[in-house]
VMD Tcl script that draws the C-alpha trace (Angstrom):
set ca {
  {-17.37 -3.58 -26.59}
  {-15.58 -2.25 -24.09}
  {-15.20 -2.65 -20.23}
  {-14.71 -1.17 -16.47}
  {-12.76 -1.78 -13.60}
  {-15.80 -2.23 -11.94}
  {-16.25 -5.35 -14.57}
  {-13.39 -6.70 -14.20}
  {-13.44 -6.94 -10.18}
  {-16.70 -8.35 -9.95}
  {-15.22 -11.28 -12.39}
  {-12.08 -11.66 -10.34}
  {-13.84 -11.86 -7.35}
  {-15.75 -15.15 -8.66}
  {-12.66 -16.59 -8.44}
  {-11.46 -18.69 -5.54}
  {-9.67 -16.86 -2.75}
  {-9.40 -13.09 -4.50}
  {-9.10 -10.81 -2.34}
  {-9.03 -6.71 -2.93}
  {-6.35 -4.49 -1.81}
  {-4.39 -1.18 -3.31}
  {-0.88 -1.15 -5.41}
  {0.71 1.88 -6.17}
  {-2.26 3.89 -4.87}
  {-4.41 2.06 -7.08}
  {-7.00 -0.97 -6.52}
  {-5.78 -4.64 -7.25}
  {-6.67 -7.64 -7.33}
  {-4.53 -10.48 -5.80}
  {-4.45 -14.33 -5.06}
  {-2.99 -15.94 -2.27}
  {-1.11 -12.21 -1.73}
  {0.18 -12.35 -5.03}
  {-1.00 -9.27 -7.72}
  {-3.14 -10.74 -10.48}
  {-4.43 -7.32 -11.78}
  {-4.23 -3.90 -11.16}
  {-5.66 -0.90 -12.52}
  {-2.93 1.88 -13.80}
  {-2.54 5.18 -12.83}
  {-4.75 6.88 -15.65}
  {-7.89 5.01 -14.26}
  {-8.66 3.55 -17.82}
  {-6.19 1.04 -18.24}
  {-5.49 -2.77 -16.80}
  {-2.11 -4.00 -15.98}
  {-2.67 -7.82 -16.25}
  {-0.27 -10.97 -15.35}
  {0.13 -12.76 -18.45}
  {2.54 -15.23 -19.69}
  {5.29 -13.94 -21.63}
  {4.84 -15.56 -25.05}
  {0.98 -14.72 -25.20}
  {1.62 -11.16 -24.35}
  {3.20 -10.97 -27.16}
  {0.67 -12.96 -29.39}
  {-1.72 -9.73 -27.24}
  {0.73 -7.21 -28.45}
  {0.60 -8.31 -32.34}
  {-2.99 -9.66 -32.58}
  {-5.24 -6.79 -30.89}
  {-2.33 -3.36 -31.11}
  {-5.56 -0.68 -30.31}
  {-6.60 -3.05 -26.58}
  {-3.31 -4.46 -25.57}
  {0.31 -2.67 -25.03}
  {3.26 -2.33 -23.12}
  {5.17 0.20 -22.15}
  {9.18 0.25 -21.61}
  {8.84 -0.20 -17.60}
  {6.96 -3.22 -18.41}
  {8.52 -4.59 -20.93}
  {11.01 -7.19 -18.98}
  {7.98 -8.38 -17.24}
  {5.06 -10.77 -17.48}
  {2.44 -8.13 -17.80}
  {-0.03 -6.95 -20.21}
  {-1.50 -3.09 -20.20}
  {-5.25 -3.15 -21.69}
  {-7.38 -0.35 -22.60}
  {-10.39 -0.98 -20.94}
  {-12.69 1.30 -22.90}
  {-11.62 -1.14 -25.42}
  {-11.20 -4.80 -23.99}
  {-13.78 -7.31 -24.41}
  {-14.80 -8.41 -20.62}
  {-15.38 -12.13 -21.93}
  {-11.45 -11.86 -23.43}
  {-10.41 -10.36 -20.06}
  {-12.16 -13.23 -18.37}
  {-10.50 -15.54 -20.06}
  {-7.27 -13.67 -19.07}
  {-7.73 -12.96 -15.22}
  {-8.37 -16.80 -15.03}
  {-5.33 -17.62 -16.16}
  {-3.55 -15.54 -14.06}
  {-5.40 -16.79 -11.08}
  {-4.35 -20.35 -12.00}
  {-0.80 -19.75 -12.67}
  {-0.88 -17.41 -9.39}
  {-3.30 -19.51 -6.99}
  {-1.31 -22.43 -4.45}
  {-1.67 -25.50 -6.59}
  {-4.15 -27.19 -3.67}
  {-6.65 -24.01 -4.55}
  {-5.91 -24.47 -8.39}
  {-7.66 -28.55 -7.71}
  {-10.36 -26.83 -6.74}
  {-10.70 -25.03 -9.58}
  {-9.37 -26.98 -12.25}
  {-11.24 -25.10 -14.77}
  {-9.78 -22.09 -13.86}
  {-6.53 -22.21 -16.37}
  {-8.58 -23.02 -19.26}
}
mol new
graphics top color blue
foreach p $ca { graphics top sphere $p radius 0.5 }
foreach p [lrange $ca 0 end-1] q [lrange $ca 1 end] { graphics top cylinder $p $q radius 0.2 }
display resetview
């Protein structure tokens, strides 16, 4: 188990309309200019859109890969360890974040996508 950045972009990437680009100094990943996934500061750890009520189902179910921290806390974000995610979880994750970022005609293309 475990994962990279590295990982994680190329799976974004399969996605329709990701494109690359920097946030706080550090890469990202965004859809239709809006930040799906980033990686933190530390270089080990992904900051992840997620909706509210399964970041917390993250938070309680898997306490050593996903976490929050106070900043975050009011937002609907995820922070997972990568050495430590599962890249077929994460997956799972970034697609669902494309799909509730991506303009709904991209999401028909793609109707897989939020699954």
């Amino acid at each position: 188990m475990g994962t990279s950045f590295a990982e994680v972009r190329e799976a974004a990437l399969k996605l329709p309309s990701v494109s690359e680009g920097t946030s706080y100094g550090t890469p990202c990943l965004r859809v239709a200019k809006t930040l799906i996934a980033r990686l933190w500061e530390d270089g080990e750890t992904l900051v992840l859109k997620v909706d509210p009520m399964e970041r917390d189902i993250l938070l309680e179910a898997e306490p050593d890969t996903f976490f929050t921290t106070d900043h975050y806390r009011g937002y609907p974000i995820v922070l997972a360890r990568l050495p430590k995610a599962d890249l077929a979880h994460i997956e799972m994750l970034l697609k669902r974040a494309w799909f509730a970022a991506a303009p709904k005609r991209l999401t028909k293309t793609f109707p897989d996508a939020g699954a």
